[in-house]
N, C-alpha and C positions, 0 to 999 in steps of 0.2 A: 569388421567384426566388432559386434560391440565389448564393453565392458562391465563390471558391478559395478552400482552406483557405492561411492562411498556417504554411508550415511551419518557416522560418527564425527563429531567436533574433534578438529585438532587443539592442542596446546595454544597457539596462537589465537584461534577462534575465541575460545573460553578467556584468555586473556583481552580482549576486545570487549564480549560477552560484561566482561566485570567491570572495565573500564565505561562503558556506555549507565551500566545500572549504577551504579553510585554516583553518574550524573544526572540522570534521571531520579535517583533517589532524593537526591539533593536541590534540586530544580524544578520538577514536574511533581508536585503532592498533589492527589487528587484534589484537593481542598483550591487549589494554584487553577488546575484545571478547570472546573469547574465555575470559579470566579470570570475564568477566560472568556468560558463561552457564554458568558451571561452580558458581555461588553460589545461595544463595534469592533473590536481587535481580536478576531479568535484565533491568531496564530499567533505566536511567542515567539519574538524577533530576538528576545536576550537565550534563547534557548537554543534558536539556531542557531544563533549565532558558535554558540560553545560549541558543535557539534560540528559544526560547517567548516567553520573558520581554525578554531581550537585544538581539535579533534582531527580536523583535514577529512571528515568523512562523507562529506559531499563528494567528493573525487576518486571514490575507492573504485568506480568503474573505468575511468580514463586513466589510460597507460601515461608511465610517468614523462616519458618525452612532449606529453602536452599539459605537463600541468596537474596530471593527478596523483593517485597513489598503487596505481598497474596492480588493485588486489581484483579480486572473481565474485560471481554472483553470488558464492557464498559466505564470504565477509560480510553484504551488504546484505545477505538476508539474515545474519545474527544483531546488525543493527536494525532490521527490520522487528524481527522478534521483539525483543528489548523495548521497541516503538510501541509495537504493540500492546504488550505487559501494561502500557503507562498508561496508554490513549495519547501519547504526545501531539499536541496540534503543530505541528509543525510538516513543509513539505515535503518532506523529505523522498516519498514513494514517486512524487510528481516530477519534483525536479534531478534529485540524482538518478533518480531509476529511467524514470520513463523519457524526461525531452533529452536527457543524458543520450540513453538508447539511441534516439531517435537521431540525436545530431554523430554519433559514430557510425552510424549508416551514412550519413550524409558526409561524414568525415572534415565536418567544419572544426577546424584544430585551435579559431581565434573565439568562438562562443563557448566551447568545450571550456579549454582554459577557465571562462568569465564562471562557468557552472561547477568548475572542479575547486576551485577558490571558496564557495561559498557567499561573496560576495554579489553574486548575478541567482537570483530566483528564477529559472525557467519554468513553462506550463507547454505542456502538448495542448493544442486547442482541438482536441476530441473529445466526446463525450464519455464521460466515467463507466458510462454501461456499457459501450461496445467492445465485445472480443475479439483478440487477435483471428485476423483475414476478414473482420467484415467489412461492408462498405462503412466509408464515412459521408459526411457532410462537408463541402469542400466553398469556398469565396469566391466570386466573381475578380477578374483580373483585368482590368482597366486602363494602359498608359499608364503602367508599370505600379497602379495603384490598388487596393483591396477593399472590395465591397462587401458586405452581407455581413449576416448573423450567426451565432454556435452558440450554442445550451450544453450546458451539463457540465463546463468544464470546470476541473478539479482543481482546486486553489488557484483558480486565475485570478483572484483577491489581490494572494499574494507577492504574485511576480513580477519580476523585472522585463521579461522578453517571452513573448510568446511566440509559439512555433505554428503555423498557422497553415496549413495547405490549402492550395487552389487548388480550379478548374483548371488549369493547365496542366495539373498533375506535379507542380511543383512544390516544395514547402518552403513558406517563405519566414526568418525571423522579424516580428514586428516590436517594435517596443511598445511594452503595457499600455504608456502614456498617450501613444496615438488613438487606441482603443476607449472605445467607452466600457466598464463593465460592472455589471448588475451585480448583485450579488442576490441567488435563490435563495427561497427556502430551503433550508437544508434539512432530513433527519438528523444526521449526524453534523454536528455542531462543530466539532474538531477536524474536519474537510469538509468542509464547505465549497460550494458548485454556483457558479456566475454563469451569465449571459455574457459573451464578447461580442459587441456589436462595431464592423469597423465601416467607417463612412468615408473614401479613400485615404484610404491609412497606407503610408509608404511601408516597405518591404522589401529585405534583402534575403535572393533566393538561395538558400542554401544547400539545396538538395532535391532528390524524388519523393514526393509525398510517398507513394505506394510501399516501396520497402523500407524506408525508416518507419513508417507508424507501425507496419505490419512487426516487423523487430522490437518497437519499443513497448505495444500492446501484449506481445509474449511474453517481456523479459517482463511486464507488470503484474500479468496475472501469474505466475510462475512465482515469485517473489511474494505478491501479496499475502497465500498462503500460508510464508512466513510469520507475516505480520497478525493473521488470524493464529495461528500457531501460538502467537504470544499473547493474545489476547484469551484465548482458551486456557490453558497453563493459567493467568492470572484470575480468572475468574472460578476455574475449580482449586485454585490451595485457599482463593481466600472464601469458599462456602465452605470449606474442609474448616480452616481457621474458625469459622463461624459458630459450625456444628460442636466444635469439640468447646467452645465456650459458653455459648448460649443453654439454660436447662431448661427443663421440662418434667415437674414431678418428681423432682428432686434427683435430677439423671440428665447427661450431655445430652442432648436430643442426636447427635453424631451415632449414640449408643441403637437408636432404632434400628432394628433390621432391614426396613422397609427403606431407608433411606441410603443404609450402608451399599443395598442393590445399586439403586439410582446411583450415588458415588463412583460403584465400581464401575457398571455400564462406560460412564462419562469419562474415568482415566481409562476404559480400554480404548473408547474413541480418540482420545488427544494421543495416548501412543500413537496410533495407524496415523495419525495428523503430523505429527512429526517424523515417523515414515515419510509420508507421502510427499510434505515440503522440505525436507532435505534431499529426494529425489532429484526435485522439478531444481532447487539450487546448485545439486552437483551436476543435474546434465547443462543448464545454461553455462554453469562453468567449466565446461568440458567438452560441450558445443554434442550431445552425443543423445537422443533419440529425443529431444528436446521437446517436440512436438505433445508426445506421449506422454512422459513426464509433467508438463505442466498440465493436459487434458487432465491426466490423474489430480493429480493433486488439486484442482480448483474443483472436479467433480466431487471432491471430499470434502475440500478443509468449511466450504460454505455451510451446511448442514450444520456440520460439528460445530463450530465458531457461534453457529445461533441457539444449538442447542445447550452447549456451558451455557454462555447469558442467561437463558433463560433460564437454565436450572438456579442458575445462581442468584437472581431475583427472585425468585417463587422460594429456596430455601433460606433467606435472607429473613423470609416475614416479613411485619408490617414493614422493618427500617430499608428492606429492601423495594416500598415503593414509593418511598422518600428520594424529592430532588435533591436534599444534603446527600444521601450516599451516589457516589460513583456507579454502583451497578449500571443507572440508567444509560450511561456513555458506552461503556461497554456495549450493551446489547444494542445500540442506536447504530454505531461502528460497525458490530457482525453485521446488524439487516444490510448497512448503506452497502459491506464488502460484498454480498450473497447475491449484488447484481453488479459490483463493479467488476470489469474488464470481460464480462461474460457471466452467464447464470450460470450455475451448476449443471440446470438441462443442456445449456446449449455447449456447456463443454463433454459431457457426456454424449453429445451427439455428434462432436468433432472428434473423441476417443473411438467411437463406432468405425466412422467413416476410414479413421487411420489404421485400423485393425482388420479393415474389412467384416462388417460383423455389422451390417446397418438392419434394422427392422426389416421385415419379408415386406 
């Protein structure tokens, strides 16, 4: 029997919530930002640092008897949110979420530990676009060695140990250092996507690829939402901020009618967006129609998430098509998430299939 999802932040949450922004306030200015992704260092090691290590919120998924802090997907999606708000380049989605995930299916309790510390940067070596249950791309297995190549993956820049599955069906942990890795182009600047290419690179097998990716790829896209969720919220108060300062004709240009629509439009969609990702976090925390849950919420929050940016660039004017403003991260971030862990079609095509309810 199922239950109601609880959508509302508790006291604790909201005290998290405050604690994460006034370090992000303090730490992450866009101006910081910005400077970031303009260097060979696009992720902010003194950032994680605070937050990993400091904070202990790398570990909020792993139960405390290994090292973590035994909180739910829904702690971790209110520092998701917050991540978002900022555009923090830091890994956070990659390594506490996803190769986290991924090594609690495999129930490795000695990498766990190295990932809940913050001091250990994991990378799931799958590609950023594929959705929970697709196939992957998997390495050659050698005398106990690992061959081949992966594209797409997400801060493998920045890691310390990569999660790596074979053809055998195994997932094996390889350390970064073995690996050679590229670093793509990226749209979005603040995750940034590598080539791993391993030339026999040793590897110790921790697990079944199959159900830890297919676990870690849910618990990503489910979560991400969040993280879209925050970044919507920051881009419509700050064109709201905008309007209500900038004039026109001796009047807020906020004052237009025509604009006041657009506005409203855009907070009715971020409400249903935070509907939808408080869902997909209370059923992963709750372990209860979870499937469902995350289909909804990533067939949403994608749309919305590019639709703020963009409102919020076009009502910015000229300064919003300036590299000095932030806008541009924002909306680079919505595109890169609107295919990361699944498209929006293709999770609308997994919501069909779970409800029975596919095209004739």
């Amino acid at each position: 029997m199922s239950t109601q999802p609880d959508l509302l932040y508790s006291e604790e949450e909201e005290a998290l919530r405050a604690a994460v922004r006034d370090l992000l306030t303090d730490h992450c200015a866009p101006a910081d930002v910005l400077a970031r992704v303009e260097s060979d260092t696009p992720h902010d090691r003194a950032l994680w640092k605070s937050l990993a290590e400091s904070m202990g919120l790398a570990g909020l998924l792993v139960p405390e008897e290994q090292g973590g802090q035994g909180a739910s997907h829904r702690e971790a999606a209110v520092v998701l949110e917050e991540l978002g708000r900022a555009v923090a380049p830091v890994p956070y989605l990659t390594s506490a979420v996803v190769a986290t995930e991924a090594l609690l299916a495999c129930g490795d309790a000695e990498l766990l530990g190295a990932l809940a510390s913050g001091r250990t940067i994991g990378a799931l070596a799958v590609g950023l676009h594929l959705a929970p249950g697709a196939a992957f791309p998997a390495v050659s297995v050698r005398d106990g060695l690992l061959h081949g190549e992966l594209t797409g993956i997400a801060d493998a820049v920045a890691a310390d140990v990569l999660l790596v599955p074979g053809e055998d069906g195994a997932l094996y942990a390889v350390a970064a250092d073995a690996a050679t890795v590229t670093a793509q182009v990226s749209l979005d600047l603040t995750r940034p996507v590598a080539t791993v290419r391993l030339d026999g690179a040793p590897g110790r097998r921790v697990g079944d690829a199959g159900p830890a990716v297919r676990r870690a790829l849910r618990a990503a896209a489910g979560l991400l939402a969040s993280e879209q969720l925050g970044l919507a919220e920051w881009t419509l108060t700050e064109t709201v901020r905008h309007l209500k300062e900038r004039k026109q004709f001796n009047r807020p240009v906020g004052g237009f009618q025509a604009l006041k629509h657009r506005l409203a439009q855009l907070w009715l969609e971020v409400v249903n967006l935070r509907a939808a990702a408080r869902g997909a976090a209370d059923a992963l925390a709750t372990d209860t129609d979870v499937d469902v849950a995350v289909a909804v919420a990533q067939a949403y929050a994608a749309p919305v998430a590019v639709h703020a940016a963009e409102e919020a660039l076009q009502l910015h004017g000229g300064i919003g098509m300036t590299w000095e403003h932030p806008v541009h991260l924002y909306l680079k971030r919505a595109k890169a998430d609107a295919i990361a862990y699944g498209t929006a079609g293709a999770h609308r095509e997994a919501l069909a299939a779970l409800v029975d309810l596919r095209a004739p």
